[in-house]
C-alpha positions as CSV (number, residue, x, y, z in Angstrom):
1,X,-21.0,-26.2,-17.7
2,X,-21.1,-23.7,-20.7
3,X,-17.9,-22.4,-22.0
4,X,-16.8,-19.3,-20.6
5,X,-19.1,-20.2,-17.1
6,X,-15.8,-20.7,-15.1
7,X,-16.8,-21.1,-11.1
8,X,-15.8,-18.1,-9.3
9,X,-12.8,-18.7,-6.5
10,X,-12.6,-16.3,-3.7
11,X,-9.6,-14.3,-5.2
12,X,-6.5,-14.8,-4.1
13,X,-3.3,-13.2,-3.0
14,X,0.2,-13.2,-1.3
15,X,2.3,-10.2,0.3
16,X,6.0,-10.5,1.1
17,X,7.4,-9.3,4.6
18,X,10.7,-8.1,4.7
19,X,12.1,-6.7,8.7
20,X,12.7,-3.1,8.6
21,X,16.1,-4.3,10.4
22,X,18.8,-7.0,10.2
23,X,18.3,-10.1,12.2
24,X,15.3,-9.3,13.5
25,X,14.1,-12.7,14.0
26,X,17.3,-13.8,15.8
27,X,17.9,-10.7,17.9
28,X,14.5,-9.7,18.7
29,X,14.0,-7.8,21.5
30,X,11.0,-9.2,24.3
31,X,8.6,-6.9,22.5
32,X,9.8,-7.8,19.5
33,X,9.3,-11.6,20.4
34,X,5.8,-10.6,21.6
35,X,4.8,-8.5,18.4
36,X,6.6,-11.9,16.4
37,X,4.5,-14.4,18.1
38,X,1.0,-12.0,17.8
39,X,2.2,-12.2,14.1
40,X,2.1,-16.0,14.0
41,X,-0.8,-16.2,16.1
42,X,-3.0,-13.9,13.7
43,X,-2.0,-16.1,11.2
44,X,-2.5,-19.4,12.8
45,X,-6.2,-18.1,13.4
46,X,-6.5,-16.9,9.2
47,X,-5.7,-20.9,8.4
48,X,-7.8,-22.6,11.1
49,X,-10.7,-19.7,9.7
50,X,-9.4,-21.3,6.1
51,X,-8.6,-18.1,4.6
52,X,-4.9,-18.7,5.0
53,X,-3.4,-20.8,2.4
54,X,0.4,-20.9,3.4
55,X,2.9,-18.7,5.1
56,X,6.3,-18.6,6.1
57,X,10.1,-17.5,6.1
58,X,12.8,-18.0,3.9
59,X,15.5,-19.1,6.0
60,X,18.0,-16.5,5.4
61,X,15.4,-14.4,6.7
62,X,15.3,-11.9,3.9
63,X,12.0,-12.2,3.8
64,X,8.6,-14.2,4.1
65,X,5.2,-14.7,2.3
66,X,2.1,-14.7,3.4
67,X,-0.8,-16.5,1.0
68,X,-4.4,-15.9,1.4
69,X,-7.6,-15.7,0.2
70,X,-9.7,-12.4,0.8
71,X,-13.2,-11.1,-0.6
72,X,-11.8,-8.1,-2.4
73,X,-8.5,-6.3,-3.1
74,X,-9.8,-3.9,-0.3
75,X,-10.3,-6.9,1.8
76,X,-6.7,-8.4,1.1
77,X,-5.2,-4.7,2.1
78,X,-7.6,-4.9,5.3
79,X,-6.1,-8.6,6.3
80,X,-2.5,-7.3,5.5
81,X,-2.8,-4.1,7.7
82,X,-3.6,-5.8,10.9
83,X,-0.7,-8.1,10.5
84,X,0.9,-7.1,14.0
85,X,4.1,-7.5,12.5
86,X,3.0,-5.0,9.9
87,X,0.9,-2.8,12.3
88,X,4.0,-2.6,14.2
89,X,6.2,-2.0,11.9
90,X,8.9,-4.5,12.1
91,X,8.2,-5.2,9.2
92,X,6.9,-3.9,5.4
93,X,4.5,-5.9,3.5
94,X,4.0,-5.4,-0.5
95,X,0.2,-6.9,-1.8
96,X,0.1,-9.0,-5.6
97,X,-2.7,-10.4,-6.7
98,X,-2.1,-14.2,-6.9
99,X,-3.3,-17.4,-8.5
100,X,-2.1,-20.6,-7.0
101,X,-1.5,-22.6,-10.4
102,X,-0.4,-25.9,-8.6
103,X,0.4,-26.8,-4.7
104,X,0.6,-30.5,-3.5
105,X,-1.2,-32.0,-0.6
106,X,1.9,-32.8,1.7
């Protein structure tokens, strides 16, 4: 490979959920659960599609991240916007461009 001829990697990124209210995920109301587990199922379809690279809560339940790859920035907005727990809004979501420098296999 020539110097400078890196292989180009789908870019990716991560956004960070925080619940527009306070103990959301342990007092959520039945359309709240429903909207919570359309949320997990959307994303349980990004990683079987293999765009999703991890996700998940902190456990305080401050907040949670969500990291994927996507085609484009517009692409990555697109993906994040139809989040139903964004499209919702029980939750805000801030995009950054990410690079995953290392991650282990287990």
């Amino acid at each position: 490979m020539m110097c400078g001829a890196r292989k180009r990697e789908m870019p990716t990124f991560i956004y960070v959920l925080k619940p527009k209210r306070a103990c959301l995920i342990d007092d959520a109301s039945a359309e709240e659960e429903e909207r919570l587990e359309e949320h997990f199922e959307y994303l349980q379809r990004a990683l079987e599609q293999g765009m999703l690279i991890l996700a998940g809560p902190c456990l305080d339940g401050e907040f949670g991240v969500v990291v994927f790859r996507a085609t484009s920035e517009r692409a990555a907005v697109e993906f994040m916007e139809r989040d139903p727990a964004v499209k919702h809004e029980l939750m805000t979501a801030e995009l950054f461009p990410f690079r995953v420098s290392l991650m282990g296999t287990g």
